[in-house]
C-alpha positions as semicolon CSV with decimal commas, in nm:
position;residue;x (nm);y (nm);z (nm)
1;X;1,507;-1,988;1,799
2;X;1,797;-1,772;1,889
3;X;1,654;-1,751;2,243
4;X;1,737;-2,111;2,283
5;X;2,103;-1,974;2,263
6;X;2,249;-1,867;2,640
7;X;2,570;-1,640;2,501
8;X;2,842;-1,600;2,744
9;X;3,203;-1,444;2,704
10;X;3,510;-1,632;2,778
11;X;3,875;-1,512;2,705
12;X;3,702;-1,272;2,477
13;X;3,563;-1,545;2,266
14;X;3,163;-1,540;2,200
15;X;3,030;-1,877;2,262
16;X;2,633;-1,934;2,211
17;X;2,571;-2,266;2,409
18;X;2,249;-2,457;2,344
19;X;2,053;-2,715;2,606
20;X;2,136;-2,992;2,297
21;X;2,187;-3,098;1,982
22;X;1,881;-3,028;1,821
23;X;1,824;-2,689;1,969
24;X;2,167;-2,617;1,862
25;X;2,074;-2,689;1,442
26;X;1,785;-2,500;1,455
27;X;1,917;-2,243;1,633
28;X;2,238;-2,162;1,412
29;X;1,994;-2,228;1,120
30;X;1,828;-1,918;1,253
31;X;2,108;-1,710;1,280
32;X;2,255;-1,826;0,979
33;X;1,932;-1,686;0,809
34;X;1,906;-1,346;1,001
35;X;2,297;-1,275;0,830
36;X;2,230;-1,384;0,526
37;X;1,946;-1,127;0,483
38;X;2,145;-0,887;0,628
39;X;2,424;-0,996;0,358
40;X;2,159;-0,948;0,058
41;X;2,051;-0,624;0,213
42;X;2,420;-0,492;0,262
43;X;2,622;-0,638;-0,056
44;X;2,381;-0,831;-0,324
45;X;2,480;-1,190;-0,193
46;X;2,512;-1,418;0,057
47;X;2,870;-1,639;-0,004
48;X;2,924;-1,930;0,252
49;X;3,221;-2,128;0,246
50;X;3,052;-2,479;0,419
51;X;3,262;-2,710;0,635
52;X;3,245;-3,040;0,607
53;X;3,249;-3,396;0,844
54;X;2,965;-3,544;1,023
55;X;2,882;-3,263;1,266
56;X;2,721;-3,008;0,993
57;X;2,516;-3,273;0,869
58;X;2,215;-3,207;1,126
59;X;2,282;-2,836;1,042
60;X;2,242;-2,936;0,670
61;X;1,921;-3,099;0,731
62;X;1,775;-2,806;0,919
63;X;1,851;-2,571;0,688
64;X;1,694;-2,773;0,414
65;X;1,427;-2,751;0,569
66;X;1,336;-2,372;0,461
67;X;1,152;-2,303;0,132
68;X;1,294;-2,035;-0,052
69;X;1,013;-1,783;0,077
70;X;1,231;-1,833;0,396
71;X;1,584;-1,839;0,307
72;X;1,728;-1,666;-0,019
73;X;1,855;-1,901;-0,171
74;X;1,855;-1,782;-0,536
75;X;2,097;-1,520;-0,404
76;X;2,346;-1,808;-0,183
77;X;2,661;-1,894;-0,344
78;X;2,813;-2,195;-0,171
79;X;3,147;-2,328;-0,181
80;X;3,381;-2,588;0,019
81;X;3,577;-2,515;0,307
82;X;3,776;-2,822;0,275
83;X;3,738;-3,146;0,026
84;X;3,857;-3,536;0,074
85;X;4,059;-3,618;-0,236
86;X;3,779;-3,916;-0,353
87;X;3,514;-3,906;-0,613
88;X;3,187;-3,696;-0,509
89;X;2,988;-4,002;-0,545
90;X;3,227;-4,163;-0,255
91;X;3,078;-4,143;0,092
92;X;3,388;-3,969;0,244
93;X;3,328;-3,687;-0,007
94;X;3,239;-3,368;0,195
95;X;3,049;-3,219;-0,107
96;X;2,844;-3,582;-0,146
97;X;2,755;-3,534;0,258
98;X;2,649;-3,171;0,168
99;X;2,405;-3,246;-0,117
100;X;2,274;-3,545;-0,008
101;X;2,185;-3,348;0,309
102;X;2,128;-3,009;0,190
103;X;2,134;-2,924;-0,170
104;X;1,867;-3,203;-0,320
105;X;1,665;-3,035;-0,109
106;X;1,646;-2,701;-0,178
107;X;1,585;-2,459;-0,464
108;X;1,897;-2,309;-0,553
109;X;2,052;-2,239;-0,875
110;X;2,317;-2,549;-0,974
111;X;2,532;-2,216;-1,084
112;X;2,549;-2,131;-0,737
113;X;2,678;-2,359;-0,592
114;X;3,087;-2,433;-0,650
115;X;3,232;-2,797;-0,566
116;X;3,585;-2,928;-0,603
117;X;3,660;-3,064;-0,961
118;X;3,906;-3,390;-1,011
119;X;4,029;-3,375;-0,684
120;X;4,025;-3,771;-0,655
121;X;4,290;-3,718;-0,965
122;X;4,511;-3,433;-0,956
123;X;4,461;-3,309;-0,631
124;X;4,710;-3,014;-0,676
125;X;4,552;-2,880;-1,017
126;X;4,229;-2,939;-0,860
127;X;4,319;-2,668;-0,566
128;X;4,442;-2,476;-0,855
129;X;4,186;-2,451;-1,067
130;X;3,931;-2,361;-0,649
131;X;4,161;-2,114;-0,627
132;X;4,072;-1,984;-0,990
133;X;3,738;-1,979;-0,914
134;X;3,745;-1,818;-0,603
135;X;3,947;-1,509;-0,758
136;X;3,647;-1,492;-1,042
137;X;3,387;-1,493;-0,809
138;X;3,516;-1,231;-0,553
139;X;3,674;-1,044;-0,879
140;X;4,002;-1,055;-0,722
141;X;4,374;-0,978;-0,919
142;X;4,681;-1,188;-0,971
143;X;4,860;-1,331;-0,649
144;X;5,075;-1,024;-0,633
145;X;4,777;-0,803;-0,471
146;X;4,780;-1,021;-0,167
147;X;4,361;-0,982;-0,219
148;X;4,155;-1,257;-0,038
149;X;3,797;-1,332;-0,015
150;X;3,566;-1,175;0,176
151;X;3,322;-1,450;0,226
152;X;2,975;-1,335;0,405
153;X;3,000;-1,642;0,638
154;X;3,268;-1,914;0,691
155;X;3,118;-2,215;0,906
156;X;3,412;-2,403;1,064
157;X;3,427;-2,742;1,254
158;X;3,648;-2,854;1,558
159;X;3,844;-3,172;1,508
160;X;3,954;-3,374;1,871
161;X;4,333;-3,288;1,768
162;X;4,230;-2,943;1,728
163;X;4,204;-2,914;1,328
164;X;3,927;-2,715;1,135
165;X;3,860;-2,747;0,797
166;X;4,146;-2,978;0,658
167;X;4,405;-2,731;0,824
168;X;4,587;-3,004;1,094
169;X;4,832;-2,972;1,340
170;X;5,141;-2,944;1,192
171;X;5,113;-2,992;0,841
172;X;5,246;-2,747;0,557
173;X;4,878;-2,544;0,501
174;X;4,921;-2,363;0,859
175;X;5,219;-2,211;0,694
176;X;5,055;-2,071;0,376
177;X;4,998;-1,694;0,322
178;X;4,964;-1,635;-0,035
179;X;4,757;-1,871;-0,183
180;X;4,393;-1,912;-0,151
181;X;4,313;-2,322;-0,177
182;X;4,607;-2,581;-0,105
183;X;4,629;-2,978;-0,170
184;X;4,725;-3,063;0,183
185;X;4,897;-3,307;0,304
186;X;4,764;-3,471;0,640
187;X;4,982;-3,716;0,850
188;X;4,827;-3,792;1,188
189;X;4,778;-4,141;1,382
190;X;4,473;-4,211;1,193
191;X;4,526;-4,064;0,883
192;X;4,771;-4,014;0,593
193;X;4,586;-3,876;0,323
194;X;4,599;-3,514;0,118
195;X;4,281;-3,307;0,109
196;X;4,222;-3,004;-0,018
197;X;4,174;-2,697;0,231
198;X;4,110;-2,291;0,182
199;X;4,377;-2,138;0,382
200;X;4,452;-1,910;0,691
201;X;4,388;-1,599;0,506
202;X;4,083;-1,702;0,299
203;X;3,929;-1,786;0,665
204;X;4,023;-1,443;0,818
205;X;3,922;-1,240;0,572
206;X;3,562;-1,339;0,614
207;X;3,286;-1,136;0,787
208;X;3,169;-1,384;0,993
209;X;3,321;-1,710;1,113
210;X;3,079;-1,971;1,310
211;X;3,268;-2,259;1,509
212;X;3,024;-2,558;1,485
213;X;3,091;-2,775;1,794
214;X;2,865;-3,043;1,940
215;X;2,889;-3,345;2,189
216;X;3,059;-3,465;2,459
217;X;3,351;-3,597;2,281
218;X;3,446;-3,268;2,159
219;X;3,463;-3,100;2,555
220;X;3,816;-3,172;2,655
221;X;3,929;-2,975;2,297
222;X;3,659;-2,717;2,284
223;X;3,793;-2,633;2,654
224;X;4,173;-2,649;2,540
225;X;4,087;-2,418;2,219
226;X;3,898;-2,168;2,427
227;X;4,064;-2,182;2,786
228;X;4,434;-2,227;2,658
229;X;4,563;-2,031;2,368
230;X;4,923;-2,091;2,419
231;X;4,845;-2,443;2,252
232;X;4,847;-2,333;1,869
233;X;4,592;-2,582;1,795
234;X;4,489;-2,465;1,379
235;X;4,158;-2,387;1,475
236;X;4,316;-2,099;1,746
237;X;4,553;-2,021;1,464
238;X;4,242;-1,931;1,244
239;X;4,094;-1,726;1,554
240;X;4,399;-1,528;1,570
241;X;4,416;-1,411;1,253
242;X;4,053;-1,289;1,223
243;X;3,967;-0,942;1,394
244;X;3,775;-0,918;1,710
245;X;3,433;-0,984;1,645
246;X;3,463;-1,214;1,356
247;X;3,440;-1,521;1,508
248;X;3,155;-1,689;1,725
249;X;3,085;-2,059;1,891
250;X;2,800;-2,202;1,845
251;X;2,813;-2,584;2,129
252;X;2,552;-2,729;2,296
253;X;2,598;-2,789;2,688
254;X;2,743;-3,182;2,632
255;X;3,031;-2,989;2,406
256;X;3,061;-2,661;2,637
257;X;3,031;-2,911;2,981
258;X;3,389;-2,801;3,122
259;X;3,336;-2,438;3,021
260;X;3,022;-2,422;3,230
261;X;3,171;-2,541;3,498
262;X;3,448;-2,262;3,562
């Protein structure tokens, strides 16, 4: 499927552009599964920090879609990019939209897979304790080693103000450097709310960072973020810090319409 995927280069960003929606899921699906073999081949493991919203949802439902004789997934560890600060049984929970769509459907080990805990409750102990976890899993020391995560793959969304994970514009998370997971808190016209968000770092430290962008409503952004870096939008921010290489696009052509046209 990846040669339903026309890559082109623009302000030395990789952007894979696909005729539409569905072409785009099963597409990234496909290259999603080509690196995590290579992951298992190189390292043992194949760690995925997922991002939630409603745009990963069709991506979700493609990959659940492959029996484990086609994706590894006895040797996936999954964890959140970014939680809502509600129960996992509400329907804003990001880790609800994830299993519901993806993990009751697939054969992987419940050890495998890492969600938030009491995050509806004590959302800063809840980061906390992610942030615990994380430095088990990837074996890392105290705070003082300045060691992140070197996640295989880190799958990252594109809000219309320009946020990815739950890193917005202007809120206190942009600014972190030291810790790994933050309760953070988001003020914006629709929203005042705290959610819980990995950080800068933890982003730019992984091996691979995929940009999941789709439909028309996301253009005018998608073309801001790409075309116009002076803008500091978070999900350039997160760009920036990774090294070159790191980080591709994966649109379809409603998403990617202004791009096209320069």
């Amino acid at each position: 499927m990846l040669s339903a995927l026309k890559t082109i280069v623009v302000s030395k960003q990789t952007i894979n552009v696909a005729v539409d929606q569905s072409h785009l899921f099963a597409a990234l699906a496909g290259r999603i599964t080509e690196l995590a073999l290579q992951s298992i081949a190189q390292d043992g493991l194949f760690s995925m920090a997922l991002s939630g919203g409603s745009t990963p949802k069709g991506l979700y439902r493609q990959m659940a879609l492959l029996s484990e004789q086609q994706f590894p997934w006895n040797m996936t560890y999954l964890f959140l990019g970014d939680e809502r600060c509600v129960p996992h049984s509400d329907n804003e929970s990001n880790y609800k939209m994830i299993s519901d769509s993806l993990l009751s459907h697939i054969s992987i080990p419940s050890t495998n897979v890492f969600p938030t805990i009491n995050q509806d409750k004590d959302p800063d102990h809840s980061a906390k304790v992610y942030e615990q976890t994380l430095r088990r899993f990837f074996k890392l020391k105290d705070k003082s080693q300045q060691e992140f995560p070197h996640f295989s793959l880190a799958l990252m969304g594109l809000g219309e103000d320009g946020h990815t994970a739950s890193l917005f514009p202007k809120s206190e998370a942009l600014h972190e450097d030291t810790r790994l997971c933050v309760a953070n808190q988001v003020k914006t016209a629709a929203l005042d709310t705290t959610r819980l968000t990995l950080t800068r770092p933890v982003f730019a430290h992984a091996k691979k960072v995929f940009f999941l962008a789709s439909g028309e409503s996301k253009a005018k952004i998608f073309n801001d973020v790409v075309s116009h870096p002076e803008k500091g939008y978070p999900s350039q921010l997160v760009i920036g810090d990774c090294l070159p290489g790191v980080v591709e696009w994966f649109v379809d052509e409603p998403c990617a319409r202004l791009i096209l046209k320069e």
